[in-house]
C-alpha positions in Angstrom: -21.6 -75.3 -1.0 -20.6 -78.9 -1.1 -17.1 -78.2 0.6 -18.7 -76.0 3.1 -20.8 -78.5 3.9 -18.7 -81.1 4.4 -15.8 -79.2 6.3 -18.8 -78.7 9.2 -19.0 -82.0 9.1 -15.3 -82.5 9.8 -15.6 -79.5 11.9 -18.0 -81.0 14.7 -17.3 -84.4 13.8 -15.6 -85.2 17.1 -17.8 -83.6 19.4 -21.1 -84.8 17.7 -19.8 -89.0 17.8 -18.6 -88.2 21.7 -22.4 -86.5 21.8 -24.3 -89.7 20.7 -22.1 -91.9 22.9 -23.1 -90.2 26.1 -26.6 -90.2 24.5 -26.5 -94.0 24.1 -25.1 -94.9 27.0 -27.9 -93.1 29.3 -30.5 -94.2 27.2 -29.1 -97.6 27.5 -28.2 -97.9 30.9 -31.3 -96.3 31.6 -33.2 -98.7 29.3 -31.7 -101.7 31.2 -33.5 -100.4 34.4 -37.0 -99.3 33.4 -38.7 -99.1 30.2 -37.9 -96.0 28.9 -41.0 -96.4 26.4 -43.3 -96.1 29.4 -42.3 -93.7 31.7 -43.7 -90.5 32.8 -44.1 -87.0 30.8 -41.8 -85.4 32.9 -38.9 -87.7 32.0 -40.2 -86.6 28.2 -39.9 -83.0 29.0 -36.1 -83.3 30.6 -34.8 -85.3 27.5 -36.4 -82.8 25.7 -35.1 -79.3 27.1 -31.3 -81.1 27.7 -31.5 -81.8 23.4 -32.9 -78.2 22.8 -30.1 -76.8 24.6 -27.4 -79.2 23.3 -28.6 -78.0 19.8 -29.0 -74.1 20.8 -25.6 -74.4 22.0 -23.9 -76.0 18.9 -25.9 -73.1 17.0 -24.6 -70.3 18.7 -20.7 -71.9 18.9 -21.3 -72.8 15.2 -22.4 -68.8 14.1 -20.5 -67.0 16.9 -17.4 -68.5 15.1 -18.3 -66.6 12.3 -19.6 -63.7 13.7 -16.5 -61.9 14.4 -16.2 -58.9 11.4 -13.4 -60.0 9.6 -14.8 -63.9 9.7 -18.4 -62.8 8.5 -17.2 -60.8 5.8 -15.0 -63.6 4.4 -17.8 -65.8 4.7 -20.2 -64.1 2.7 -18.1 -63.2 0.1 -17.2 -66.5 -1.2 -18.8 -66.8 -4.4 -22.2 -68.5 -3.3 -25.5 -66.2 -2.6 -25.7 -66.1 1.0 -29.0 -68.3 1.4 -26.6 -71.6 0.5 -24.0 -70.8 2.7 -26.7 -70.2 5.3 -27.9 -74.1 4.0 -24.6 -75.3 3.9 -24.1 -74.9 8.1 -27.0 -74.8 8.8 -27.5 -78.0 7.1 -24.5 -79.7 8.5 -25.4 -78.8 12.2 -28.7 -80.7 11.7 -26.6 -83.7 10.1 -24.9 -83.8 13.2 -28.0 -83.3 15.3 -29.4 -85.9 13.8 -26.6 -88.6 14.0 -25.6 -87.1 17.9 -29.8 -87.2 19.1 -32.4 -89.2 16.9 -29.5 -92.3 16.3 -29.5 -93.3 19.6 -32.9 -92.8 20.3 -33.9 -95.2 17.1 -31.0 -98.0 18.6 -32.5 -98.1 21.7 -36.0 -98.4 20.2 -34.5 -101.4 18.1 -33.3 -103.0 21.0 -36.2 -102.7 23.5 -38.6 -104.0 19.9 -35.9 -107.0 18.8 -34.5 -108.0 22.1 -36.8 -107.7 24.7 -40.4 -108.3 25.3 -41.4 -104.9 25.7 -44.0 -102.9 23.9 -42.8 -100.7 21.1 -45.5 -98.7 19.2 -45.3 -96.9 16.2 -46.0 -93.6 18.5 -42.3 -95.3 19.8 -40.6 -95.1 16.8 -41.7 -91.2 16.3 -39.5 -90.2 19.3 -36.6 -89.7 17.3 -37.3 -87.6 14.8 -39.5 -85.2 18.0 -36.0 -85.5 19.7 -34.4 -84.4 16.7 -36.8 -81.6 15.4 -36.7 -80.3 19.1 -32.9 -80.0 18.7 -32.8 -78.4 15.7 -35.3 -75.7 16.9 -33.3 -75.1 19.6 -29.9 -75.2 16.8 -31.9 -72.4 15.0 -33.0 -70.5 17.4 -29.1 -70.4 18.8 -27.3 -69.8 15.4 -30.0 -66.8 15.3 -29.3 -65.5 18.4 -25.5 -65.0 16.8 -26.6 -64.3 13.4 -29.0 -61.3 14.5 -29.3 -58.1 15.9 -28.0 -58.8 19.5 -30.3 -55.7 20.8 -33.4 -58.2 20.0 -31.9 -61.9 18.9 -32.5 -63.2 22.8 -36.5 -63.8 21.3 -36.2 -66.7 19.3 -35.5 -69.0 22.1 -38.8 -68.1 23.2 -40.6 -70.0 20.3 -39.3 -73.4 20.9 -41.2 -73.5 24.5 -44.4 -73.9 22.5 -43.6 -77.4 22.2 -44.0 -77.6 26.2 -47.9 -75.7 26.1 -49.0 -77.0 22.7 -51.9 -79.4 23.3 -51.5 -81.4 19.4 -49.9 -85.0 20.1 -48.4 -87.5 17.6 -47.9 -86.9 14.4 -49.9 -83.4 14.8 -46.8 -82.7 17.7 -44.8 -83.0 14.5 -46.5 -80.5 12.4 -46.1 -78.5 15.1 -42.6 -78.6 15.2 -42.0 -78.2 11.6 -44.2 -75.1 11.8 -41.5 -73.5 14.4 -38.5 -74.6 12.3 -39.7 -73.0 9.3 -40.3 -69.7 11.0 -36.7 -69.7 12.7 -35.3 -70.8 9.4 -36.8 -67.8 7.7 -35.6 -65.7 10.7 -32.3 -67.0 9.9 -32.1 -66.7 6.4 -33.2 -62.9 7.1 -30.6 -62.1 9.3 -28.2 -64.1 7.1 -26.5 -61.1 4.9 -23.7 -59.0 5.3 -24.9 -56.2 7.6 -26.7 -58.3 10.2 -27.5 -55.3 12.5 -29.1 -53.8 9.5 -33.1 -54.0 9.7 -34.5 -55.2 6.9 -36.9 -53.4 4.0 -39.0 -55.9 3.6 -43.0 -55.6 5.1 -42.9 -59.4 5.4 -39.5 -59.6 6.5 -40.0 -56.9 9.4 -43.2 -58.7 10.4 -41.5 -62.2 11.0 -38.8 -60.6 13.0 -41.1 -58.1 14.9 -43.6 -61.3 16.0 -41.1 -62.7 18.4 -39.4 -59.8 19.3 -43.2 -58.7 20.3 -43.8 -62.0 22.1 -40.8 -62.0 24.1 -41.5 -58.4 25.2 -45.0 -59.5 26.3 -43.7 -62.6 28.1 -41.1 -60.5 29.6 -43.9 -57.8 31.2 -45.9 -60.9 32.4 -42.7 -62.8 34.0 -42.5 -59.7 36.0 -45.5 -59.9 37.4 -44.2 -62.5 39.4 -41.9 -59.9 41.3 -44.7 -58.2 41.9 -46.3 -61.4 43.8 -42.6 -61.4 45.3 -43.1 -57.9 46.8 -46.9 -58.5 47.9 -44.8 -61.6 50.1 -41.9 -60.0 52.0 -44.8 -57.3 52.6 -46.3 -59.8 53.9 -49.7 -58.7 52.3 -49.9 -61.4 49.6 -53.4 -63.7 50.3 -51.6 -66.9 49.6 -49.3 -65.8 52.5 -51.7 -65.1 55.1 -52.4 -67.2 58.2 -55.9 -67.1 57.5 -57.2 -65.6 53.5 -59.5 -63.8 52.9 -63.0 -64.6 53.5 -64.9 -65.7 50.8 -62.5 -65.6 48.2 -61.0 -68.5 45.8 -58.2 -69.5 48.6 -60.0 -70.0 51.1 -62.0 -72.4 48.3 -58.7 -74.2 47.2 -57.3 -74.6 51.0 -60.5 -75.5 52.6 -61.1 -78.9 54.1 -64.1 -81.0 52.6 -66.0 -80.1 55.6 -65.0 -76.3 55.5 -66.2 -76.2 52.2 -69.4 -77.5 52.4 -70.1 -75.7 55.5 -69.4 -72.8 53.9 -71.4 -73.3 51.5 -74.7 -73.8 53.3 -73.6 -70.6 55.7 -76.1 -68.7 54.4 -78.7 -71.0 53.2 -82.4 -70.5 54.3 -83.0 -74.3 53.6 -85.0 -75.6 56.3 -82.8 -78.7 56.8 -79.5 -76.4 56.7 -79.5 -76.9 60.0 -79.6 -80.7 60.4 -76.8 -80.8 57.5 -74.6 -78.9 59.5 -74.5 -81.6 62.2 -74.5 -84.1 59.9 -71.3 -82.5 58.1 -69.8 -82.1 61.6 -69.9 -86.2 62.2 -69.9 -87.5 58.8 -66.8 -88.2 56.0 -66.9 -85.5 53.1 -65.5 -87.3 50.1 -63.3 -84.4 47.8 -62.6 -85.1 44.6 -60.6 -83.4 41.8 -61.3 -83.5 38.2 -58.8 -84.8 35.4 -56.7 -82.0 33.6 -55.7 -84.2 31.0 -57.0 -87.6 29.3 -54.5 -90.0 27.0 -55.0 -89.8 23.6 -54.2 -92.3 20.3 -50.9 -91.8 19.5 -49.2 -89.5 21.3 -45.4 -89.8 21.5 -45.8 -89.6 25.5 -47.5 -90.5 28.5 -49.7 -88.8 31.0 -48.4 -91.4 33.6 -47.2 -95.3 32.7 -49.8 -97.7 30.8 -48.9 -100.5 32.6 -49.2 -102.6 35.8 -48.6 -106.1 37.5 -50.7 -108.7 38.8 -47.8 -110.3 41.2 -50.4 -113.5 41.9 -50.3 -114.8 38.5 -47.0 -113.7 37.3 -47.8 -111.3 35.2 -46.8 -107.8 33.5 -49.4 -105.8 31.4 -49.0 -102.9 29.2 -51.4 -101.1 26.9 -50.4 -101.1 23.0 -51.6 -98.0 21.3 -51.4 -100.2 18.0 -53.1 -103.4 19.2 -55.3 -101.5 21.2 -55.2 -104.2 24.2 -53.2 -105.0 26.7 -49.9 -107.2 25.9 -49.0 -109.7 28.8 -45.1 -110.7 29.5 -43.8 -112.9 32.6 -42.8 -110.9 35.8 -40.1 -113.3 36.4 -38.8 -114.7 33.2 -39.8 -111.1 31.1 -41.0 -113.9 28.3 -44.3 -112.4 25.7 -47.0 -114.1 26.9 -49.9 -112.5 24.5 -52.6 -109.7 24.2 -55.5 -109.0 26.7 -59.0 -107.3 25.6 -62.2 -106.4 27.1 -64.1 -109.2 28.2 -64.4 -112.7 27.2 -64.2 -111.6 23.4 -60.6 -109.7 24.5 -62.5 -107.1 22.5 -60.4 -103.8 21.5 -60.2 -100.9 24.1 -61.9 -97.8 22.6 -59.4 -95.9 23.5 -55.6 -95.7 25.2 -56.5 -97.0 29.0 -54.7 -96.0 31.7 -54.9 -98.1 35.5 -56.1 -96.0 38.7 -55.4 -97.2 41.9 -55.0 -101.2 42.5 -58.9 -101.6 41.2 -60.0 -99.4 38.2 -58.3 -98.7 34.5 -60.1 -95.8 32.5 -59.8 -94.2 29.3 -62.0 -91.5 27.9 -64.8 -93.7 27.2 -65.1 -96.0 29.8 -64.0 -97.7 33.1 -62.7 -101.9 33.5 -61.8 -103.6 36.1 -59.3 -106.6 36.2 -60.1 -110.1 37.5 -57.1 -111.8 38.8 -58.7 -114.9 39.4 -59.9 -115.4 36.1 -57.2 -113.1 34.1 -59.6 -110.8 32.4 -60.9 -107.0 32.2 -64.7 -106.4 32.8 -66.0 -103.3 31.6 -67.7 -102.1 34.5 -69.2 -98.3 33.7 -69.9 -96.4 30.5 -70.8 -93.1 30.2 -73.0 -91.4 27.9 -72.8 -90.7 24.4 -71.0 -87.7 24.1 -69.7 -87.6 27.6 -65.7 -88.0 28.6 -64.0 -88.9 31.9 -63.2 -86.0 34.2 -62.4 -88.7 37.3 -62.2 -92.3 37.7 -64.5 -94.5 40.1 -63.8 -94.2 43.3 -65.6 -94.8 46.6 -67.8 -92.3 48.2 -70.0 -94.1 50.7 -71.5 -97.1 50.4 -71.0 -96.0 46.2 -69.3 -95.2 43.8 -68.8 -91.8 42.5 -67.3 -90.8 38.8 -67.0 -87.8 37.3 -67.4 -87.4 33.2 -67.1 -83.7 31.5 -71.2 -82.8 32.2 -72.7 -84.6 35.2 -71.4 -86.7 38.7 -73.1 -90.2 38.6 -73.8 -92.6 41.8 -73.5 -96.2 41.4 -74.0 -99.0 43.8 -71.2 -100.0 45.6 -72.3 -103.3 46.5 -72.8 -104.4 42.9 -69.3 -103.1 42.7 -68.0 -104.8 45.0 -70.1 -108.5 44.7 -70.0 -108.5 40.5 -68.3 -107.8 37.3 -71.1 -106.6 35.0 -71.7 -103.2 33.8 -73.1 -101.1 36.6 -76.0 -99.0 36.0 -76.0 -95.3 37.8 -78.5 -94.5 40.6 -78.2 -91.0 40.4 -76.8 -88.1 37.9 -76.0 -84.8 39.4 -75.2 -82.3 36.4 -72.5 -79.7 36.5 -73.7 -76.1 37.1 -70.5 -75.1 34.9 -67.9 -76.2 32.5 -65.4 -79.0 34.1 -62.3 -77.2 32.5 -63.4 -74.5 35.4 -64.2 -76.9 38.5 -61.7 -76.9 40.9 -62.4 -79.5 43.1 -66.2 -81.5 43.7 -67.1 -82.2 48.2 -69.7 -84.6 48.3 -70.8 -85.9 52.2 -73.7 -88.9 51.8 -77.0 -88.3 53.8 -79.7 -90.6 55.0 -81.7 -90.4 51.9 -79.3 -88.8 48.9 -76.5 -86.7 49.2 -75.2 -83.0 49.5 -72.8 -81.9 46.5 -70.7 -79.2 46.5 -69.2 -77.7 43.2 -66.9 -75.0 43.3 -65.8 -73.4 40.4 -61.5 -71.5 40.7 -59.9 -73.4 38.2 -58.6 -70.9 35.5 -58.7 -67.4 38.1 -55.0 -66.9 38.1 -54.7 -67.0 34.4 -57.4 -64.7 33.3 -59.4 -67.5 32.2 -62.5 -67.6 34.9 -63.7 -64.0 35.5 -66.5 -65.4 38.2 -65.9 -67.9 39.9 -68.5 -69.6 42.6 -69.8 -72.2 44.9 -72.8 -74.4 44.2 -74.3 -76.7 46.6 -77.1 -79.0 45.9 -79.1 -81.0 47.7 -80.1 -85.2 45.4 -82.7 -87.3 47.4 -82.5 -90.8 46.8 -84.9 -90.8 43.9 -82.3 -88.1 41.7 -84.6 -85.2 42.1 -81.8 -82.3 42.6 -82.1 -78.6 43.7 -80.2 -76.0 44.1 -79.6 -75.5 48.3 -77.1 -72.4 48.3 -74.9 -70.4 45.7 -72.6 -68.2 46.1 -70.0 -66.0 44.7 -66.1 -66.1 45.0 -64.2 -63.2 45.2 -60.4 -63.0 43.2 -58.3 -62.3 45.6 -55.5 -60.3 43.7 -56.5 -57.2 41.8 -58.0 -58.0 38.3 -55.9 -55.9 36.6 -52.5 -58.4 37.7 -54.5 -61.4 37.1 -55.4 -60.7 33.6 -52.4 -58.7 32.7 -52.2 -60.6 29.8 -55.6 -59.6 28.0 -54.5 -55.9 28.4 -51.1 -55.7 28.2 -52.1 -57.0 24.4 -55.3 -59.0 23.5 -53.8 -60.0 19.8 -50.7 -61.5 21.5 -53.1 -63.2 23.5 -55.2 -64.5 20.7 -52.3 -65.4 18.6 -50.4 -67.6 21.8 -54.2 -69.3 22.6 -54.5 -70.0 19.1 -50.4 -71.2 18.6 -50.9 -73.5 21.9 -54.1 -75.2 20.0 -52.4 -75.6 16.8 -53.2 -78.9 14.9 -54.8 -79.9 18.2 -58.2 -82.0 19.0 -60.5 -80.0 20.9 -59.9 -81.4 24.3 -63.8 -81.8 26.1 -61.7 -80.9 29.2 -60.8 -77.7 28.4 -63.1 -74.8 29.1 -63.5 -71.8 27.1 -62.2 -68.3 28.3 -64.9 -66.2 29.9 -65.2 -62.3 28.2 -62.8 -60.1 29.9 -64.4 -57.9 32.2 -65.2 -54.1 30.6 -62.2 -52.7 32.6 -59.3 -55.1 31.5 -61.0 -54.2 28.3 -60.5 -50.2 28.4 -57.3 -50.6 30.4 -56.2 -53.0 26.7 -57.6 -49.6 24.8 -56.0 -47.5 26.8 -52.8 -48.9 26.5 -53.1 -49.6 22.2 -53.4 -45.9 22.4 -50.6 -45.2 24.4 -48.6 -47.5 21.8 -50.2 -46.2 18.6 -48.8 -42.3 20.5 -45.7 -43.5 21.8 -45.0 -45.0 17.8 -45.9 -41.8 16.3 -43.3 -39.9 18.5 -40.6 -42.8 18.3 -41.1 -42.9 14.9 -40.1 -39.3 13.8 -36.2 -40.3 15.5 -36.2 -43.7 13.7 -35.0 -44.6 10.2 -38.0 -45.0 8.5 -40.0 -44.4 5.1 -43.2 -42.7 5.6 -44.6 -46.1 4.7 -42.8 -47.9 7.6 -43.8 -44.9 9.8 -48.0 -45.2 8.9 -47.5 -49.6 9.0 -45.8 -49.3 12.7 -48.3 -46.2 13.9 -51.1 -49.0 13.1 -49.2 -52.3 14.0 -48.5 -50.1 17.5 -51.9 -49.1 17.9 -53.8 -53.2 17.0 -50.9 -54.8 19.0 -50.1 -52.6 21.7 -47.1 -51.7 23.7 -45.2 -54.9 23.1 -45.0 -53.6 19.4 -44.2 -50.9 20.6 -41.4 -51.9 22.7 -40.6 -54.3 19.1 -40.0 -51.1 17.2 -37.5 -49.2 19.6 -35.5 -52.7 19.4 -35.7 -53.2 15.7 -34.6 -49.7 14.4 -31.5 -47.4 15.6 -32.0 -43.6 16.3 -31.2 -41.7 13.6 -28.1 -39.8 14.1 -28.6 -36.2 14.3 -26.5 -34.6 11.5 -23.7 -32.0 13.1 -24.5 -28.7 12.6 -22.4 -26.5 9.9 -19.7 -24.5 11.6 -20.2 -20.5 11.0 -18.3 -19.1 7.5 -15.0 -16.9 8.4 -15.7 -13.5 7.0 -13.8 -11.7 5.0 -11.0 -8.8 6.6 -10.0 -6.1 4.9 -6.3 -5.8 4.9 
């Protein structure tokens, strides 16, 4: 096993060291131009995907090697049980991962920590061992795709693209990723043996093969519906195509103007001032806002957008620390430490990771600062509620301020905003009518006493995930007393059955991926729950379990299977549904029909 081991190593040796100089080199030429430990998540997600293929493609060079018949055989009969030869390369392929990937990651983390003044968190020095566990998923998922049945192999590249949905960060990201290895590495080890085509006889075996065989058949049926949506457009009958959409519906919601929208709104309110507001919306500003998706969180290995800005009159650079919890000050000019900014004149800690908006406002889940440049300090300046998150940071709407937390809109005074640096007080709080996770977008127009606010509920249509959405205007008079002035429902403008295609095409695969994708994850206050599919998504899913639980009882019968097997896939067919079902016809050959026994000669009398 040693030797084995160690001839990979000499193997690949070449290519890996030529690997992790092309690695350093970008990371350090890129280092030298920006910090690479504060940029963007998409720069994240392309490092990411180019080390997932670079490791999917050393796994399937490494194994399709081997592959060939007369190479496999030789291979597995060396006198060593087949799971430590499986180590043995697969071993030496994350060696070289690890030397070709994490390395220069953890050099250029040294560099920017020892030799420059920039921030380096311990969320920082996680980045190479994500880098490398995202490589070696990718390595696993490749050698498997060699190693397997090539009729059904192509699905365990389909587990690694968790890592881009999953909502756990930090060291929870981690788990997550150790959780994918070990299932490819068992995947692996099951299609590691001499007959690789063969399906195995194992229950538990069969089931970790079948799950993303399953998966990728029900990712592959909702991929397509996308060529549906391509059909609907060179008919030139898709909605989101149409020169005007159709009326009422969640488009014409998401495409409307501020003034549109509230107009709309109000179209068919019997409010006896509906009238005037219509005039009013006509000549006045309409101030839109959209809520946050996504808030930073402690220790997470990326970032939502930069933690960092400049303040050019005083010659300074600030960036937030996840450690210190504060903001750490360098020279614009000379790039020399200065020290560590709080909250206040106590350069108190941040309560959590704060982020800047704009050229005014910073925010973080909690709370919203503004910076002083005159005297080199962060006020805090709002705080919401116990209990309540940021959905959108302060900005102007009117002569106030308007911000958004996961439960309510809240007023506050401009001009105190504008003339001070204490802690603002709201004037009004309008609540939400729904769950934030669901609002789409918030029009608010100010009136001579109050204002006229406009929630509209689409967020989450196209997925399945908001079965009615609506429209909610309300009328707040300049003492906070709030009712309701219209409501109104939104139709979905694409039939429900292709917007919730993946309910009924199999609801356990959808409870398993919703469940997978919150793995090890806080529960995120802006996230909504998923609404109860409607009663004919939910017959259509019964309908088509029982099309699958038929369709395995006939397939079965011309497969090569125990009566066991047979009864375990009639029910797995009939819970899961027709990806299973598409799982089993992948998983198991026909069985041969024997020839039929050629007529005896009679005998002749002579």
């Amino acid at each position: 096993m040693n030797d084995l081991f160690k001839g990979e190593l000499l193997r690949f040796r070449l290519w890996a060291g030529i690997a992790a100089i092309v690695n350093l080199a970008v990371l350090g030429f890129l280092s030298r131009m920006v910090d690479m430990a504060q940029q963007p998540l998409f720069v994240y997600q392309v490092f990411a995907a180019v080390y997932a293929v670079a490791g999917a493609l050393l796994g399937m060079y490494q194994m399709g090697t081997y592959r060939k018949p007369n190479q496999w055989l030789s291979l597995l009969h060396r006198p060593l049980h087949r799971l430590r030869i499986a180590g043995a390369l697969s071993g030496a392929g994350m060696i070289l991962l690890l030397a070709a990937v994490a390395l220069p990651i953890a050099l250029v983390a040294l560099y920017q920590d020892t030799m420059t003044a920039r921030v380096v968190d311990l969320r920082h020095w996680l980045l190479p061992i994500a880098a490398w566990l995202i490589a070696v998923s990718g390595y696993l998922a490749g050698a498997y795709a060699m190693a397997g049945n090539r009729r059904y192999s192509f699905a365990a590249f389909l587990l690694p693209n968790l890592f881009m949905y999953a909502q756990a960060s930090g060291v929870a990201m981690l788990g997550l990723q150790l959780v994918v290895i070990a299932f490819l590495a068992a995947m692996l080890a099951i299609a590691f043996k001499p007959d690789p085509a063969a399906p195995s006889r194992n229950p538990a075996a069969v089931l970790v093969i079948a799950l993303p065989v399953q998966l990728g058949a029900y990712f592959l049926v909702w991929m397509l519906g996308y060529g549906v949506e391509v059909a609907w457009t060179v008919a030139g009958t898709h909605p989101l195509n149409m020169p005007v959409p159709p009326m009422d519906g969640t488009i014409e919601a998401d495409r409307a103007e501020g003034k549109d929208m509230l107009l709309l709104g109000i179209k068919n309110s019997r409010d006896p001032e509906a009238a005037l507001w219509r005039e009013q919306i006509a000549l006045s500003d309409v101030y839109t806002r959209y809520p946050l998706r996504n808030l930073p969180v402690q220790g997470s290995m990326t970032n939502l957008s930069p933690l960092e800005f400049g303040d050019d009159e005083n010659n300074l650079w600030l960036v937030y620390s996840h450690d210190r919890a504060r903001f750490v000050t360098r020279g614009l000019r000379d790039q020399r430490r200065i020290g560590e900014m709080g909250v206040g004149e106590q350069q108190a800690a941040f309560p959590a990771p704060t982020m800047p908006y704009g050229a005014t406002y910073l925010y973080n889940a909690d709370a919203a600062y503004q910076y002083d440049s005159e005297q080199q300090r962060m006020f805090e300046r709002i705080r919401l509620p116990q209990g309540e998150v940021m959905a959108s940071p302060p900005q102007p709407a009117g002569d106030n301020i308007l911000v958004l937390s996961n439960r309510a809109a809240y007023f506050y005074p401009g001009r105190e905003a504008m003339n001070g640096l204490d802690l603002l007080q709201p004037l009004l709080r309008v609540a939400m009518p729904g769950q934030v996770g669901n609002l789409s977008r918030m029009d608010v127009i100010e009136l001579l006493d109050g204002y006229l606010v406009s929630y509209t509920y689409t967020w989450g249509v196209w997925s399945g995930e908001l079965q009615h959405p609506f429209q909610q205007v309300l009328r707040v008079d300049g003492k906070g007393r709030v009712r309701i002035v219209a409501r109104r429902a939104l139709s979905i403008d694409l039939p429900s059955v292709y917007t919730n295609r993946n309910s009924w095409l199999s609801p356990v695969l959808r409870a398993l991926c919703l469940g997978a994708q919150d793995l090890f994850a806080a529960q995120d206050p802006l996230r909504a729950k998923p609404e109860p599919m409607p009663a004919s998504v939910l017959w259509l899913a019964g309908a088509c379990c029982l099309l699958s639980l038929l369709g395995a009882v006939w397939l079965s019968r011309r497969l090569q299977l125990s009566m066991r097997g047979r009864i375990g896939w009639v029910v797995l067919c009939g819970v899961v549904g027709l990806p299973a079902l598409v799982s089993l016809w992948l998983l198991y050959p026909r069985r041969e029909p024997l020839p039929m026994a050629a007529p005896s000669a009679q005998p002749v009398a002579a």
